[in-house]
C-alpha positions in Angstrom: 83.9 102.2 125.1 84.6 99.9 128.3 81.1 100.1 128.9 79.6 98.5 125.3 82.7 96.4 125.3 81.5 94.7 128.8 77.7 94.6 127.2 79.3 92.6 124.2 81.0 90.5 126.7 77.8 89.7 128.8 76.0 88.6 125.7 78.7 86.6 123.8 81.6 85.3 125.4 83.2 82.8 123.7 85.5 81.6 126.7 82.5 80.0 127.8 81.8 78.0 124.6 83.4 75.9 122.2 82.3 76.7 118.8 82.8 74.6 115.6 81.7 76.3 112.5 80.5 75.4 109.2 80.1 71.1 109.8 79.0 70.2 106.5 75.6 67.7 107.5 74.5 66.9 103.7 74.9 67.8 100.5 71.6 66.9 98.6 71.8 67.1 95.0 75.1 68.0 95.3 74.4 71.3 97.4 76.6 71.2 100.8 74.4 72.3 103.9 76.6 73.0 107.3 75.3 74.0 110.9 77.7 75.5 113.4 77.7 73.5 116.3 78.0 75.6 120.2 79.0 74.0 123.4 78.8 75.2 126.7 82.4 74.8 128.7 80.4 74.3 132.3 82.0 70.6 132.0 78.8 68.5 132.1 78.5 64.8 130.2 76.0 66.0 128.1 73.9 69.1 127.3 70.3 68.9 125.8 70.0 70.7 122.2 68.9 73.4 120.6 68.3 73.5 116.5 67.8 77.4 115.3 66.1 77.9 111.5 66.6 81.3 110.4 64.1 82.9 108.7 64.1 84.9 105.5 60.6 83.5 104.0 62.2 80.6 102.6 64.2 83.2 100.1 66.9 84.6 101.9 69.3 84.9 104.4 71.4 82.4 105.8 72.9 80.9 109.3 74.5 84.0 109.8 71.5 86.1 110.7 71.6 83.2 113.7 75.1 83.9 115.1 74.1 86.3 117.7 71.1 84.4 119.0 73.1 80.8 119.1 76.1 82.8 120.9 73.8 84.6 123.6 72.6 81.0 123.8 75.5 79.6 124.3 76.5 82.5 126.8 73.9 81.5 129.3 72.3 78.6 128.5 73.5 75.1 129.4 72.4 74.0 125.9 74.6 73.0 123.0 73.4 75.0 119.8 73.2 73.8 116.5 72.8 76.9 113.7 71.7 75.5 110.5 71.4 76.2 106.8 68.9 74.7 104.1 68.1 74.9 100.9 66.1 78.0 99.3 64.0 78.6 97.2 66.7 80.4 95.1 69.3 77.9 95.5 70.2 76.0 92.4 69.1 78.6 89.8 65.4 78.9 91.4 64.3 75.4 91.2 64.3 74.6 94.9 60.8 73.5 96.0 59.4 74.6 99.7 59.3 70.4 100.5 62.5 70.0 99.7 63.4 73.1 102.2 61.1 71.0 104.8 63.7 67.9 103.7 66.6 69.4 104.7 65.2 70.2 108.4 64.3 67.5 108.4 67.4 65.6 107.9 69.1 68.3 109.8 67.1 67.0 113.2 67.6 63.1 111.9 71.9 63.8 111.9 71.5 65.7 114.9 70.5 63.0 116.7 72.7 60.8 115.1 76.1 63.0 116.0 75.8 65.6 118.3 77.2 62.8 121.2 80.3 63.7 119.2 79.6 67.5 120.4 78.5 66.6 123.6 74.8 67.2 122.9 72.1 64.6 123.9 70.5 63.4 121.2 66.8 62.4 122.7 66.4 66.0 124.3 65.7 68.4 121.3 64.4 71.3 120.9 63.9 73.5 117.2 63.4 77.2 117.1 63.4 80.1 114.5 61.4 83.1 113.0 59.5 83.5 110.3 59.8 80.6 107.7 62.4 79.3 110.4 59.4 78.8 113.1 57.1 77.3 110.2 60.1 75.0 109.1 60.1 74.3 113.2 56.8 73.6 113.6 56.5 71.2 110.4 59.3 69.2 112.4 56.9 68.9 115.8 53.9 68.6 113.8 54.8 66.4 110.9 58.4 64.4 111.8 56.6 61.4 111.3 55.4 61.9 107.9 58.5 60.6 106.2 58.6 58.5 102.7 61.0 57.5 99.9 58.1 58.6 97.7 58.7 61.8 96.2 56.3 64.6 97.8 53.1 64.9 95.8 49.6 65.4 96.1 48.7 61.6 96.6 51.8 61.3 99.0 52.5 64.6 100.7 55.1 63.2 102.5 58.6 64.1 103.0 62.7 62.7 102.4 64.7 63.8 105.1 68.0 65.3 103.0 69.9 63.1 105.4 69.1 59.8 107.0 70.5 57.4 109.7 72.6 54.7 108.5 71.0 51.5 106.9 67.4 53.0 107.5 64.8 54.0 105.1 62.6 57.0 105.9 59.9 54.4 106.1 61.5 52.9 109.0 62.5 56.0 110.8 58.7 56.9 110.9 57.5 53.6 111.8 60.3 54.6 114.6 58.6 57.6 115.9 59.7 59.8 113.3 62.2 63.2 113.8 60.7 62.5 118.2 61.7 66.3 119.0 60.7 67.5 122.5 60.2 71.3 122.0 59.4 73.4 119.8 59.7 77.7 120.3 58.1 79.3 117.6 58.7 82.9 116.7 55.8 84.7 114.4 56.0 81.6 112.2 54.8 81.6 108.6 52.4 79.0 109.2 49.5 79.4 106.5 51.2 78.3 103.6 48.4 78.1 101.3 46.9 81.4 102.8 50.0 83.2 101.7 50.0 82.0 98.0 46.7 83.1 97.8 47.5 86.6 98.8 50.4 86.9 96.5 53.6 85.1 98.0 54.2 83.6 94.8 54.4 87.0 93.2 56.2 90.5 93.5 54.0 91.2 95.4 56.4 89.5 97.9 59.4 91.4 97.8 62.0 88.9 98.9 61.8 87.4 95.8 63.5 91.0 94.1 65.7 90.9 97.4 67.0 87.3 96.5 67.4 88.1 92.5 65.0 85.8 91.6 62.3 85.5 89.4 58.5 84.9 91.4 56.8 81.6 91.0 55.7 79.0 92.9 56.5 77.1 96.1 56.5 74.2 94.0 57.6 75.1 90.8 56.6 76.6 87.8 53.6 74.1 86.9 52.0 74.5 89.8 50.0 76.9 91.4 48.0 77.1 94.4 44.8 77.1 92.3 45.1 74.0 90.7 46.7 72.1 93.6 45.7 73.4 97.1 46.0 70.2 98.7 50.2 70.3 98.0 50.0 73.5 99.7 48.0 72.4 102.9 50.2 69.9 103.0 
């Protein structure tokens, strides 16, 4: 009807916007991660940002589930929108770790603030969002962009290598830098208790995205370790 076609129009109308869809950011271990990138056509220099994380408990879902939220955005915001994918935990047959997941947002925010000029987004006012594993994955950027290292993540160095990183810099100097330096953070019903969720069953089918995503359970960080013998990896 007129009506729900006018509703549709109020909360996504894409003459308002430019959208470019599907810029591929990084493609760690050979798997390509892209972000659809909104701008507002109010003809300002610059707009601040935006970075949405879906949700899906770190098993499924994808960008997509984002397109309505980041076009409503982009509707009525004066914000350019960046609507990103990562790695899950199903990705290259099941073997994707949860701090590899926090490595690509990670790196998401670091090329963000590297090229989103190009989009006419202003890269020192940032904010992250999403639901779900997407507000966990958002706070772990406000709370923990400066733990960065070229270690790999263990339970000596629970620290963390952004999928993608500046030019010439090591993740070493990035944090001596200030780290991911995000200035908001909006946090839907985040899965923040990582370890308490193992403990009651996450890691098991018990948890039923694991069946939705046609994978096998087991843990966040692979099969030889569980939240038992390593508790500190999953406080981490």
């Amino acid at each position: 009807s007129c009506s729900e076609h006018q509703e549709l129009r109020q909360n996504n109308d894409p003459d308002r916007y430019t959208l470019v869809e599907d810029v591929l950011w990084a493609s760690p271990g050979g798997f390509d991660l892209a972000m659809d990138i909104y701008t507002p056509k109010s003809g300002k220099d610059s707009y601040p940002v935006v970075v949405m994380f879906h949700g899906g408990g770190w098993l499924i879902n994808d960008k997509s589930i984002m397109d309505q939220a980041s076009a409503y955005l982009a509707t009525h915001g004066e914000y350019v929108i960046c609507n990103v994918d990562y790695r899950l935990l199903a990705d290259n047959d099941n073997s994707v770790t949860l701090n590899q997941i926090v490595d690509d947002v990670f790196g998401a925010v670091l090329w963000v603030k590297d090229h989103i000029g190009h989009y006419g987004g202003d890269g020192t006012r940032i904010a992250v969002t999403g639901d779900s594993a997407g507000g966990h994955l958002s706070a772990m950027v406000v709370n923990l962009g400066d733990r960065l290292s070229s270690a790999p993540f263990s339970e000596a160095s629970p620290n963390f290598q952004p999928s993608y990183l500046p030019a010439g810099k090591t993740a070493e100097e990035v944090a001596a830098q200030g780290g991911l330096g995000v200035q908001a953070a909006i946090l839907s019903y985040g899965a923040f208790d990582v370890y308490q969720g193992a403990v009651d069953g996450f890691e098991s089918l018990r948890n039923p995205f694991w069946l939705v995503s046609g994978s096998l359970a087991r843990g966040f960080f692979g099969n030889d370790r569980n939240v038992t013998e390593h508790p500190e990896l999953y406080r981490a």
